[in-house]
N, C-alpha and C positions, 0 to 999 in steps of 0.2 A: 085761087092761089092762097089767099089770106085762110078760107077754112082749110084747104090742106094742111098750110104749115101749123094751123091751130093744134088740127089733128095729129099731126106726127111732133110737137111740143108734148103734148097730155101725154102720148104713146112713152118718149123718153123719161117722163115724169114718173111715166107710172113705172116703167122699168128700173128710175134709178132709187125710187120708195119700196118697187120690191126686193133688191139688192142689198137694200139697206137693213130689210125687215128680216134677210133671210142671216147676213151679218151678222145683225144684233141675237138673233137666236143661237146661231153658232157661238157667239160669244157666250152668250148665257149656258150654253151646253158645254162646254171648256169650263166656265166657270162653274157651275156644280158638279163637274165633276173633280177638278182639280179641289176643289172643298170637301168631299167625299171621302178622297185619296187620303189628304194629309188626316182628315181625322180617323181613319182607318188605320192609318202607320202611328199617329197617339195613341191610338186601342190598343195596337198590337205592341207599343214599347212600353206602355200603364203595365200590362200583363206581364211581358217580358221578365221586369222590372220589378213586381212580385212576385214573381215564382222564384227567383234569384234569391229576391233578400228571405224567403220562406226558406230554400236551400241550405243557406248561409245560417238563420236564424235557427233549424229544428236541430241538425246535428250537435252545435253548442251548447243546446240548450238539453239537450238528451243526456249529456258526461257532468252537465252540473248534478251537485246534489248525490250522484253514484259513490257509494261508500264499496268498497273490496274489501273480505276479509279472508284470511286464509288462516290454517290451521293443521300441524303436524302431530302423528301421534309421538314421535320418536325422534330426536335430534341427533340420533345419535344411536348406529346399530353395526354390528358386526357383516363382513364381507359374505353377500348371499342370501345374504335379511331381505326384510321389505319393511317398507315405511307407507303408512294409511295418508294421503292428505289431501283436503278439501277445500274448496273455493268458496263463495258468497258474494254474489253480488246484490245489491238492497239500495232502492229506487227512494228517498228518503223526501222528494218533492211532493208539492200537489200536483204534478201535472207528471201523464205517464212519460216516459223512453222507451219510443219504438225503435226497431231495428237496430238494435245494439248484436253486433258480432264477435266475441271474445276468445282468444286462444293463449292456453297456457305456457308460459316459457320453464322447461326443463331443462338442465343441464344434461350433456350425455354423461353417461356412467351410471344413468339413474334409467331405467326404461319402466316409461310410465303405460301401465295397463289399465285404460277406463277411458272416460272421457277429459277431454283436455280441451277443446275448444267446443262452441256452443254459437246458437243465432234464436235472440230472447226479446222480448219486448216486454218490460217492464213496467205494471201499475204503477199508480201514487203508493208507496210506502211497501210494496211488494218486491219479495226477497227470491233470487234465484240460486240454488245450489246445485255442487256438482261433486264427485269425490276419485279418489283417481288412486291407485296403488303404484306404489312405483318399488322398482325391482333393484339392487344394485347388484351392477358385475362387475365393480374395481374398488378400491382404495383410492380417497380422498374426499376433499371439502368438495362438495356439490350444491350447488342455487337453485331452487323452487322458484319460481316466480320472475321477473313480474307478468301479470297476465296486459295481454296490452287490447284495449277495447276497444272497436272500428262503431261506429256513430255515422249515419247515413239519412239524406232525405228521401221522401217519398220518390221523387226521379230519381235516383242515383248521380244527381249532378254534381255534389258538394261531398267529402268526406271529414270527419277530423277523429284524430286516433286519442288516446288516453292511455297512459302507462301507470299503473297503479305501484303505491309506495310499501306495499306487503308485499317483501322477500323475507324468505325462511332458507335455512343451509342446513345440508344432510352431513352426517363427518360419518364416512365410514371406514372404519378399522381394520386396520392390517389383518391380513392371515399372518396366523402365529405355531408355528410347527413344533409340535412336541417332541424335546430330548430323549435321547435314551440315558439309563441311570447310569449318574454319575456326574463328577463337574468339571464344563468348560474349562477350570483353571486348577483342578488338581482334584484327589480324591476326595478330599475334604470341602468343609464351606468356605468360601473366598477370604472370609473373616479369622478364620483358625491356618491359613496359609502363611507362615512366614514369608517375608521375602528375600531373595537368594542374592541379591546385589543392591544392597539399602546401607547406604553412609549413616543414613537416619534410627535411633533406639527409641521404642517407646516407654516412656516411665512409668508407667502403668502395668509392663511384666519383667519383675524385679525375676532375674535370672542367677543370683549370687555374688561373692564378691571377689576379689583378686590382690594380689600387692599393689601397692603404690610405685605409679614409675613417675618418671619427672617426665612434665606435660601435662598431669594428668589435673583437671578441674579440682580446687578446694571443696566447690560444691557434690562433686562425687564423690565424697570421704565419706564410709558409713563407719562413724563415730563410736559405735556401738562393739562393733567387731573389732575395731581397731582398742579396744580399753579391754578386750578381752583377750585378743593374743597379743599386747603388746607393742603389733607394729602397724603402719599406716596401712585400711584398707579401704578399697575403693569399689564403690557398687558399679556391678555388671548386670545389662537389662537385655532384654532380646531385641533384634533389628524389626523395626514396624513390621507389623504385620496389613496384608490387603484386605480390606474392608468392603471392597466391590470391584466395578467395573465402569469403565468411563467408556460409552461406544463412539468413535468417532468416523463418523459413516460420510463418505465420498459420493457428493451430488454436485459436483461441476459438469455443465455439461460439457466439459472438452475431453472427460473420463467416460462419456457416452455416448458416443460421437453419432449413433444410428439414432437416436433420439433427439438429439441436439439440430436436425434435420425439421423439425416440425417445429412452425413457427411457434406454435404454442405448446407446451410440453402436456400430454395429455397422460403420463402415467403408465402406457400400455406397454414401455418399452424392457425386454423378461430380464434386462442387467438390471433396471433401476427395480423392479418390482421385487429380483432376488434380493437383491441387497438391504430391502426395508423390508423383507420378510425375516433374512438373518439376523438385523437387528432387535426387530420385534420379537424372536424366538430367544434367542438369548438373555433380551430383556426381563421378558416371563419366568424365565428359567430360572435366570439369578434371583429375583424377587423373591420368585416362591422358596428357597432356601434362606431369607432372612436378608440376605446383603442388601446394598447398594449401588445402585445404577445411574448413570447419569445418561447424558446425549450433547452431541456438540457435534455440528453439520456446516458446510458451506452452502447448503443448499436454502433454499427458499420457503417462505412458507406461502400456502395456496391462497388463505385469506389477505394476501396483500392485494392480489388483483381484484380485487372488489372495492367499491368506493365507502369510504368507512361511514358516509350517509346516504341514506337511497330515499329521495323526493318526488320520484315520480317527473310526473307532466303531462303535458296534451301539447298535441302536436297536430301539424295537418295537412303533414306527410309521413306517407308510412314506411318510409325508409328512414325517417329521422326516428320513430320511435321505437324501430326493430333496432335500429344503432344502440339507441339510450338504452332498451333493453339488454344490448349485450355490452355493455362497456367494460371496459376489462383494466387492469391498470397492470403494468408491468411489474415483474417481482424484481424486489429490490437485489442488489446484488452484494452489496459491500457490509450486511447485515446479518454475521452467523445465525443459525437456528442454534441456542441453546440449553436444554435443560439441567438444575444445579442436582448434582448427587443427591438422593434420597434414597425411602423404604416404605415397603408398605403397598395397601391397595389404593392410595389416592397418588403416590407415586406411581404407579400403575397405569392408572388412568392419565395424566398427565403425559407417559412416556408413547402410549399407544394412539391418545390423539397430536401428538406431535408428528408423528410418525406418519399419521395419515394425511397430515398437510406438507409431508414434507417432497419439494417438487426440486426439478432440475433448475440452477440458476448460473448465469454468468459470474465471471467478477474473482473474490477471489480463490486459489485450488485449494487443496486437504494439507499439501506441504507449506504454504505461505501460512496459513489460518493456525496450523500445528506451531509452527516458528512465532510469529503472533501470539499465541493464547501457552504460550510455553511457562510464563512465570505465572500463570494461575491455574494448570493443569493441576489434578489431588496428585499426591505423589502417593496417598491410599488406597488409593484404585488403579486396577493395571487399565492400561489405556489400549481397548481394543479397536484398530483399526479395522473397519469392512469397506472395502475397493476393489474395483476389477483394475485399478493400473496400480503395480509394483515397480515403475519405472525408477530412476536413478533419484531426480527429484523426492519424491517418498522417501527412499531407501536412504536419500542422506539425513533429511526433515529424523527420521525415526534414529536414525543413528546419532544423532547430538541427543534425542529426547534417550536414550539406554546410557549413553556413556555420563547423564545425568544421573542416571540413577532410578530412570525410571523404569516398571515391569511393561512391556509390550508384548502384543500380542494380533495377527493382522487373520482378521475372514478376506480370502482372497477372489472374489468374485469372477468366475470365469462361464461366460455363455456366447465369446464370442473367440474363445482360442489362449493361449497361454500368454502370448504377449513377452514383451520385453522386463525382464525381471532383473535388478539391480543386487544378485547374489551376494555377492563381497557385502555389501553395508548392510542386509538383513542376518548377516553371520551371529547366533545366539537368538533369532528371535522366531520364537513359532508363526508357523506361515503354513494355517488350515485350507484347503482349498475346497470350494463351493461353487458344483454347476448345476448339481438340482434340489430340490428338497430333500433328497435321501441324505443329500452332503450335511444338509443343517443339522437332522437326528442324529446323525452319526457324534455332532461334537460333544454330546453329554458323556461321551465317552473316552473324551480325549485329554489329556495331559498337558497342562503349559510347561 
């Protein structure tokens, strides 16, 4: 009995040593592996964790040091031109920019023929160009640029944009329709036209003299005549004469209502396009016969909507830098466009790029603005109104500014029907009507 139970002690010994042995193994086998794991998951977040900040790191580092430059041949070309202009981009680090993706912002009204956008990887101090023609098919101020640069890592994981600070502006000029011979405001030049209802005499054309009546100014006594016949005379001059023409052209947009539709006024609409083509032919017209010409507008000018500094940035979203790229500022409204009477070819130039910035604006009409600007109107220049609305409003505006004294004269813009016309108050004043181009040739031939 004593060696059995020996025997079956040792037997349980050794089974609860082999238990223990098989235990500790298993233990140790959990335990390198659960050592294994976690430094496997350090490997894998060490890496992670470079490749992110490489991500982060090469894009930013690719827009540093990137100079842009651009360059136009022409700032400035007539309706149906073309203008050359070119891009550069130039890597100015030691260390290259891969993956740079670049696309040029155009304004519509310009159609750019070449290349415009690009994908370049840029040495140390290596220069990328590009040249591009751009076409115009409208009238007005247009924006070149900015080109905006996408910057990307080897994965595509990380992006950051760049908006470069080189913008250039296109101004292109009105079409200008040639007169048939003869002058808008009489046979003669604007200058040599007396005028038919002037309280006003100019002293400068001594017309002869007359008797003395009581009223009549001490300082019109021509002393000379009077010691010669005896009795008091008084010098007689002829009433001013018109010296040009004041255009005052209607760009509200509640006078263009199909235009006035589109949030941003883009120019295309055939009332407003007529009506700055009338201006600008007239303008021409008159010029080249010597007179003077002014302008005075309720309408807008195109370069308010630009920001009057352009800084650029980097950004790293590309909807914030398509945004910045397009930002636009609203055209002011309570700010006439005006240009002061002149002559001449720098008068010219001035009348024609005004012209072509001139856009639809709210704010105030052509009758408030006329009532407004009434004691600084020339009363030497007949005041040509061009507008598609003859409404009542105008028709009265016009009739204070004739029973003043002044010469009027209204282009009546019609391309969407004849409209409501305030007959009675336009009674005495010519009222040209204009629905296409043949209308505008036709006024070198017409009679104020």
């Amino acid at each position: 009995m004593t060696a059995a139970g020996d025997l079956r002690g040792e037997i349980g010994g050794l089974r609860r040593r082999q238990v223990l042995l098989w235990t500790l193994a298993a233990g140790l086998i959990a335990l390198l592996v659960s050592l294994f794991s976690a430094g496997f998951f350090l490997y894998a977040a060490v890496v992670t964790a470079a490749v992110l900040g490489l991500a982060a790191l090469l894009p930013a580092a690719s827009l540093l040091g990137l100079e842009v430059k651009r360059s136009l041949a022409a700032e400035t070309i007539e309706l149906g031109e073309t203008v050359e202009s070119s891009l550069s981009l130039h890597n100015r680090k030691t260390l290259p920019a891969p993956w740079l993706f670049w696309r040029e912002a155009v304004d519509p009204g310009l159609d750019a023929e070449g290349i415009t956008c690009g994908f370049q990887t840029l040495a140390s101090e290596e220069t990328m160009r590009s040249a591009c023609t751009l076409h115009s098919t409208r009238r007005g101020l247009f924006r070149v640029g900015p080109a905006v640069i996408e910057a990307s890592d080897p994965f595509g994981l990380l992006k950051r944009f760049r908006v470069d600070s080189e913008v250039r502006f296109v101004t292109v000029l009105p079409r200008a329709v040639p007169l048939l011979q003869g002058w808008p405001l009489g046979r003669r030049p604007v200058h040599e036209t007396p005028r038919r209802r002037s309280p006003f005499e100019d002293p400068a054309r001594f017309l002869g003299v007359r008797d003395y009546r009581t009223g009549d100014s001490l300082r019109r006594i021509h002393w000379r005549a009077t010691a010669r016949s005896g009795t008091l005379q008084v010098k007689l001059f002829e009433p001013t004469v018109l010296q040009g023409a004041l255009l005052a052209v209607e760009m509200g947009k509640g006078a263009f209502p199909r235009a006035s539709l589109a949030p941003l006024d883009t120019g295309t609409d055939p009332g407003v396009e007529l009506a700055v083509t009338a201006a600008a032919s007239l303008a021409e017209f008159i010029l080249a016969g010597g007179q003077s010409v002014g302008l005075l507008s309720n309408g807008g000018d195109a370069a308010e909507r630009f920001p009057t500094d352009w800084t650029g940035g980097s950004f790293r979203r590309y909807e914030d830098a398509v945004a910045d790229a397009a930002a636009r500022r609203l055209v002011s409204a309570y700010r006439p466009l005006e240009v002061e009477p002149g002559r001449g070819a720098w008068q010219r130039d001035r009348l024609r790029s005004a012209l072509a910035r001139l856009t639809l604006a709210p704010g105030l009409t052509l009758p408030e603005l006329l009532a407004a600007e009434a004691t600084r109107l020339p009363r030497s220049h007949v005041l040509m109104v061009v507008t598609p609305d003859l409404g009542l409003a105008l028709g009265g505006a016009l009739d204070v500014l004739k029973r003043s004294g002044f010469e009027i004269a209204v282009v009546w813009i019609q391309t969407t029907g004849p409209g409501t016309v305030a007959a009675s108050l336009l009674e005495g004043i010519p009222v040209y009507t204009v629905a296409d181009e043949t209308d505008i040739e036709r006024l070198g031939a017409q009679t104020l």
